[in-house]
C-alpha positions as CSV (number, residue, x, y, z in Angstrom):
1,X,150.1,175.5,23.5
2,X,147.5,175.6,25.9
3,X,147.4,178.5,28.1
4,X,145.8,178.4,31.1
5,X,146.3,181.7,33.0
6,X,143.4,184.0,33.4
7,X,139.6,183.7,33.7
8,X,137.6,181.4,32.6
9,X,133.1,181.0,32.8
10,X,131.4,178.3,32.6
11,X,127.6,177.9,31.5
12,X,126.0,178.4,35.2
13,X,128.2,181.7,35.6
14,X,130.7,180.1,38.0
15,X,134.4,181.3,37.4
16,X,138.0,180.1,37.5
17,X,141.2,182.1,37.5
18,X,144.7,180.5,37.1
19,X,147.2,182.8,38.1
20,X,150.7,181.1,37.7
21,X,151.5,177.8,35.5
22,X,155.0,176.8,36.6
23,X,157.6,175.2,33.7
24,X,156.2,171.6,34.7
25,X,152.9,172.7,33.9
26,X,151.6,173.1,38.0
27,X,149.4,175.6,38.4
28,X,146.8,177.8,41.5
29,X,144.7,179.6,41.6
30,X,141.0,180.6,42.4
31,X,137.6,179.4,41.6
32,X,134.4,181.3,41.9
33,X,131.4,179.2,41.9
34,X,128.0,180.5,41.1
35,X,126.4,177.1,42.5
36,X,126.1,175.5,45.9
37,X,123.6,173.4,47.8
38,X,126.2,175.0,51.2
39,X,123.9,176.5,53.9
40,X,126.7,179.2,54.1
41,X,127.8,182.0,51.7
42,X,129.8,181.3,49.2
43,X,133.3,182.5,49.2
44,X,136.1,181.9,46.4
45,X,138.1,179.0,47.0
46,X,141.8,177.9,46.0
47,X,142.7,175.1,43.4
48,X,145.7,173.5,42.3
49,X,146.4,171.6,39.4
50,X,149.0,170.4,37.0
51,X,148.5,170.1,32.9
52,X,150.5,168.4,30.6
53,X,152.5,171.0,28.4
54,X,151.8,169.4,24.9
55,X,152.9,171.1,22.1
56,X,150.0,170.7,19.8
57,X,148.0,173.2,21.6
58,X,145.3,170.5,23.4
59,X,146.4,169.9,27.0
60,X,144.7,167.4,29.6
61,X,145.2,168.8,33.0
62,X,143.1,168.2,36.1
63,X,142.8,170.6,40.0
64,X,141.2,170.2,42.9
65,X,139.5,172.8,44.7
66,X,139.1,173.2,48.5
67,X,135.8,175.0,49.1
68,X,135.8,177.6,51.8
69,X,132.5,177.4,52.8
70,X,131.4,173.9,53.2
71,X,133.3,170.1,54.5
72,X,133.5,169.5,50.5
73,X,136.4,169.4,47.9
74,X,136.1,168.9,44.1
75,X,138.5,167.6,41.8
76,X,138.3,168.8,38.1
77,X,139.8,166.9,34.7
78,X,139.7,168.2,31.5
79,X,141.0,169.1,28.3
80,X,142.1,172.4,26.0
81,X,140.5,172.8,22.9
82,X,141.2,175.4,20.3
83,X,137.9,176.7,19.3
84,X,136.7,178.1,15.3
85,X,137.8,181.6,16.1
86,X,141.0,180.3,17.9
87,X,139.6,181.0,21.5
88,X,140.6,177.9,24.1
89,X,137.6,176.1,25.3
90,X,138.0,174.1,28.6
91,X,135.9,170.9,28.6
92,X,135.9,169.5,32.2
93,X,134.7,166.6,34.2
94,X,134.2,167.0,38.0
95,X,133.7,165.1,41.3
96,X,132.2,166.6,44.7
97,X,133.9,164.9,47.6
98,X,130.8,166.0,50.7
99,X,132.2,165.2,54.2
100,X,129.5,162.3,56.0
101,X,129.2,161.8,59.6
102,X,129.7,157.4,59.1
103,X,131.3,154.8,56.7
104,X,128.0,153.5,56.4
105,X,126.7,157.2,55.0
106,X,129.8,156.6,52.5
107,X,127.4,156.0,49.6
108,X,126.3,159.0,49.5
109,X,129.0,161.4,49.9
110,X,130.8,161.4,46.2
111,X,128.7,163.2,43.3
């Protein structure tokens, strides 16, 4: 089964910890990122998530992230995978939400 909990890096150095996965597969946490096109400092930021617990090792799951520094959020989906030397590889997709001042600036405020 797919096990969340702990830290995980990505390819551009940002990093995610999951601290608690409940028995219905919820989970929080933290998330680091190494990015940012934010005029302020980056500071860690909470997520919160849910994965389904299947038994062959492979979850989907998916968390959003509220970022501390900027009028953003981000919502993550992914998958588990079981790597050739057994380690768990996250693959992920991921959406920026950026806060815009109009509906007619909507266009532009989903990455």
């Amino acid at each position: 089964q797919c096990n969340l909990i702990g830290w995980w890096e990505n390819e551009l150095g940002s990093k995610m910890h999951v601290s608690t996965v409940d028995s219905q597969g919820n989970f929080s946490g933290e998330y680091h990122t190494a990015v940012s096109s934010a005029q302020k400092p980056i500071k860690p930021s909470p997520l919160i998530g849910s994965q389904h617990l299947d038994e062959d090792g492979q979850c989907t799951f998916g968390f959003t992230v509220n970022w501390k520094f900027s009028d953003s959020t981000a919502v993550f989906v992914g998958q588990c995978f079981a790597g050739d030397s057994e380690d768990e590889v996250l693959q992920t997709s991921w959406l920026l939400r950026e806060k815009v001042d109009s509906l007619p600036s909507d266009w532009k405020a989903t990455r």
